[in-house]
C-alpha positions in Angstrom: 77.9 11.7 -56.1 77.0 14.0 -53.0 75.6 16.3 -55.6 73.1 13.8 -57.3 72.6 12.9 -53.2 71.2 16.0 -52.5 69.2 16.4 -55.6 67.7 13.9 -55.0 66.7 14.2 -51.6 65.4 17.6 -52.8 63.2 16.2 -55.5 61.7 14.0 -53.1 61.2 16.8 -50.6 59.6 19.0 -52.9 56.9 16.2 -54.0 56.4 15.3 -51.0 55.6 18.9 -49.6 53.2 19.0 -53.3 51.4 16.2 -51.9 50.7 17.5 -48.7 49.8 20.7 -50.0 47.4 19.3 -52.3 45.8 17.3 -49.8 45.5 20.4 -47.2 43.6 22.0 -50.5 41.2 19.4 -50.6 40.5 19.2 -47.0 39.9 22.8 -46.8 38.0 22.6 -49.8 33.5 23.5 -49.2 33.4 21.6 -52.5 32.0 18.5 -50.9 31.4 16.5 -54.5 34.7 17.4 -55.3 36.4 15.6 -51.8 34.1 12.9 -52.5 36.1 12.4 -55.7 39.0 13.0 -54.2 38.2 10.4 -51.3 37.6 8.0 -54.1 40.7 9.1 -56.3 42.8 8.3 -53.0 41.1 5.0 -52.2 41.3 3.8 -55.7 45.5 4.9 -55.5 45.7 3.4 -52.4 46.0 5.7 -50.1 43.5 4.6 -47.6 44.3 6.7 -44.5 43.7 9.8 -46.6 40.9 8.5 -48.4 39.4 7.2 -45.0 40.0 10.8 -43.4 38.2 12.8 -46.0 35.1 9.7 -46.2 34.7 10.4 -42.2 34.3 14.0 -42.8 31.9 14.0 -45.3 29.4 11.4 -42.9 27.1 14.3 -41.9 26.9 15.7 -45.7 26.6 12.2 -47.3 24.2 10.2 -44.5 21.0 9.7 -45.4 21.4 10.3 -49.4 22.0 7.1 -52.3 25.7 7.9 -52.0 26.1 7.2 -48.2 26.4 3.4 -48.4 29.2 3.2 -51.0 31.0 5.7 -49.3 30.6 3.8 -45.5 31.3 0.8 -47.4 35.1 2.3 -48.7 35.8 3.6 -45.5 35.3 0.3 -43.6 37.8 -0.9 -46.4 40.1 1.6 -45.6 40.5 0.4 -41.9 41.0 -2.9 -43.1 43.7 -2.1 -45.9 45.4 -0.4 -43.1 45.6 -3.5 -41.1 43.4 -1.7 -38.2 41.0 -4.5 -37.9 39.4 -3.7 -34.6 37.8 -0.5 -36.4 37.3 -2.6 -39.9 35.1 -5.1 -37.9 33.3 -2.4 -36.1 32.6 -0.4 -39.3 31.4 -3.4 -41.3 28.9 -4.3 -38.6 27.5 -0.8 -38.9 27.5 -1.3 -42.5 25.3 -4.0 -41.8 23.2 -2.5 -39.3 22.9 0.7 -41.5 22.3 -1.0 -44.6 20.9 -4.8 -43.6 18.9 -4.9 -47.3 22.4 -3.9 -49.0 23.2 -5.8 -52.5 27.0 -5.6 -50.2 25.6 -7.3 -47.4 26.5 -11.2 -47.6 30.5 -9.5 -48.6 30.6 -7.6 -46.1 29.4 -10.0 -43.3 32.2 -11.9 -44.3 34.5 -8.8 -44.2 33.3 -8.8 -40.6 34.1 -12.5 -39.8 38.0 -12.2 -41.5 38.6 -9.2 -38.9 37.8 -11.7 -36.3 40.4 -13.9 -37.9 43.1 -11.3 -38.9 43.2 -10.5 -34.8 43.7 -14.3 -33.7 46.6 -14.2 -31.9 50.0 -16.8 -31.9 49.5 -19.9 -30.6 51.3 -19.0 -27.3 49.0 -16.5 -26.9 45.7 -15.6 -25.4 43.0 -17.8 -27.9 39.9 -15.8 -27.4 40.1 -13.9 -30.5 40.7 -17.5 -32.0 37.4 -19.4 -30.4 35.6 -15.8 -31.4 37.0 -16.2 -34.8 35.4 -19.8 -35.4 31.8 -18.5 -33.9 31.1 -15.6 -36.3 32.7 -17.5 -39.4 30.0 -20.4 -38.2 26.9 -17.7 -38.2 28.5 -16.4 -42.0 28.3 -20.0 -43.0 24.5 -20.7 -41.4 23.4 -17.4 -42.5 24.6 -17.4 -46.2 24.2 -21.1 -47.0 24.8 -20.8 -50.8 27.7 -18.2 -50.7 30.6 -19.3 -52.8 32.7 -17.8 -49.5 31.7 -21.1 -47.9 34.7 -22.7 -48.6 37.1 -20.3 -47.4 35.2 -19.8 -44.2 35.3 -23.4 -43.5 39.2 -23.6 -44.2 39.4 -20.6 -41.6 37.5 -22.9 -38.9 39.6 -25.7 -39.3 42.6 -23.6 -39.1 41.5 -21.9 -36.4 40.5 -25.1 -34.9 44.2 -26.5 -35.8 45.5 -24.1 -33.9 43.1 -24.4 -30.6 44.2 -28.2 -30.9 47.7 -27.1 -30.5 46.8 -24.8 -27.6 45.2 -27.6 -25.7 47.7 -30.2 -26.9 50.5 -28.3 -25.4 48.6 -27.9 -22.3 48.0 -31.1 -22.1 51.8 -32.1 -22.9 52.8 -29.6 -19.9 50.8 -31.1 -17.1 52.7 -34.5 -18.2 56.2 -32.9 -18.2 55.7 -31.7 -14.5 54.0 -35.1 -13.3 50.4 -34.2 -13.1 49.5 -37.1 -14.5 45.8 -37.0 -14.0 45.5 -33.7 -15.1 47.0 -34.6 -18.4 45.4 -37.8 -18.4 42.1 -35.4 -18.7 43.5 -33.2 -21.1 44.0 -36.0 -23.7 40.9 -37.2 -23.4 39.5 -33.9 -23.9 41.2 -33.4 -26.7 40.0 -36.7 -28.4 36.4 -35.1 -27.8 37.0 -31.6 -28.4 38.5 -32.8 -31.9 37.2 -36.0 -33.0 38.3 -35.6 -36.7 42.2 -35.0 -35.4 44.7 -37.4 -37.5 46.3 -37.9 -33.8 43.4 -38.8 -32.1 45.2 -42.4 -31.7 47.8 -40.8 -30.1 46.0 -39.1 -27.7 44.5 -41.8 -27.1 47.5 -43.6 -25.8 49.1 -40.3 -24.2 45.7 -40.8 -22.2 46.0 -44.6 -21.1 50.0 -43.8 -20.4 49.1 -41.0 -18.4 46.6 -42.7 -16.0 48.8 -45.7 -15.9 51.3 -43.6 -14.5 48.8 -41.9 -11.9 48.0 -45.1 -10.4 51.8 -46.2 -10.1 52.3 -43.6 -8.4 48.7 -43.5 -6.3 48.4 -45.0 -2.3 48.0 -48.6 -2.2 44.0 -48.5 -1.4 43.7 -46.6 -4.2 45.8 -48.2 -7.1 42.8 -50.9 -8.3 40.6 -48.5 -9.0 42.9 -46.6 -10.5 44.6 -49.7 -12.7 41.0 -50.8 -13.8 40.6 -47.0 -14.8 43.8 -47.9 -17.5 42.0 -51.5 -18.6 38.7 -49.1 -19.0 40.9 -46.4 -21.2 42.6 -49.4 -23.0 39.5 -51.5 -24.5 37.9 -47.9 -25.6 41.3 -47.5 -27.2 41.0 -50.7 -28.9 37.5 -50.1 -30.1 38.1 -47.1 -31.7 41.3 -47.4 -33.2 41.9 -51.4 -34.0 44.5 -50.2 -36.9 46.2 -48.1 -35.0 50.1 -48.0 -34.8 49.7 -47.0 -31.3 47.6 -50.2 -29.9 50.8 -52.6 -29.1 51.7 -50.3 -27.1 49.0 -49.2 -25.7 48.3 -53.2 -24.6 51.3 -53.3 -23.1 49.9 -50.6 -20.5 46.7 -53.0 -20.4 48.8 -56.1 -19.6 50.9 -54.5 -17.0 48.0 -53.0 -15.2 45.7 -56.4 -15.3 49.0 -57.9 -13.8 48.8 -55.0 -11.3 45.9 -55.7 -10.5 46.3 -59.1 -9.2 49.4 -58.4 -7.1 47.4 -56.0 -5.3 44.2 -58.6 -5.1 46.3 -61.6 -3.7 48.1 -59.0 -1.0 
């Protein structure tokens, strides 16, 4: 068993030391058609950081001849395939800016966009990449109004957007956990105009009427009508906007009490 072990492991070793050696060969090779071939044997096997090593070398031989845009084209794949999508993104917009007329163009600008997306970060995480994400997929959708891409650019905006909702929501949730009622109060609302098309918008809805209920219990005396009027104010939009909800009981309830609130404080 130890025997067929080391065999093994010898076998392996020796291919692996052929490949190397073959690709030290081509990269040493003057024969620049022939590492273009290569480049393209490698790519087509693959073997993108090889292939993308060899393309980058050949930039000053290649530029400015017919063969130059297929071959920046591969090697902005090659970044990508590698999961390296800082440097994909960056190479498809010089793809673009190289060759703007290219038959390539309206794939690659999309190429460009999904780099944006593959570097959106968790939800816990910084969002930027996220809000960045949703910008340039919006420009691929304006600029390239009949591409059949449309429709997975727009699912990448909404999940994008999904997950900006969560970001908030959680925020939101937060500044009710630790009392800040009127900061989450804000929140809510924000997030029932940031996201009008949310299937909770009912809820934040009544996360926003609980929280400034909650604000005024707590608020000085001379300022609790104001305050309890703010909750009618935040209740009858509620009501308007979502008369099926599941939500509006309670949310009345929160109405009642403050209207009741209200006219303690009035007959003091």
């Amino acid at each position: 068993m130890n025997f067929i072990k080391v065999i093994i492991t010898a076998l392996l070793f020796l291919m692996s030391f052929s490949a190397c050696n073959k690709y030290g060969k081509v990269m040493k090779s003057k024969d620049t058609e022939y590492k273009l071939s290569m480049a393209d044997k490698y790519y087509s096997e693959k073997k993108y950081r090889i292939a993308q090593q060899l393309y980058e070398e050949l930039y000053p031989v290649y530029k400015g001849t017919d063969k130059f845009e297929e071959l920046y084209y591969k090697d902005a794949y090659c970044f990508y395939y590698l999961k390296e999508y800082k440097d994909a993104e960056n190479f498809f917009k010089g793809f673009l800016e190289v060759f703007p007329n290219s038959s390539k163009s309206e794939e690659v600008d999309f190429m460009h966009a999904l780099c944006f997306y593959k570097q959106v970060s968790k939800v816990e995480l910084d969002q930027t990449n996220t809000s960045k994400s949703i910008g340039v997929m919006q420009t691929f959708i304006n600029t390239h109004p009949g591409s059949s891409r449309i429709k997975e650019a727009t699912e990448i905006i909404d999940k994008n957007r999904a997950k900006l909702e969560i970001k908030e929501l959680r925020a939101a949730d937060l500044y009710y956990k630790i009392g800040h009622y009127r900061a989450a109060a804000i929140c809510y609302s924000n997030l029932l105009g940031d996201y009008p098309e949310s299937q909770s918008g009912d809820l934040y809805k009544l996360k926003t009427v609980v929280s400034y209920y909650k604000f005024a219990r707590l608020s000085v005396v001379d300022k609790q009508t104001e305050r309890f009027e703010k909750v009618v104010t935040e209740y009858h939009d509620f009501a308007d906007r979502f008369p099926q909800s599941t939500h509006l009981k309670e949310a009345q309830e929160y109405n009642n009490s403050s209207l009741n609130k209200i006219k303690e404080l009035q007959n003091e």
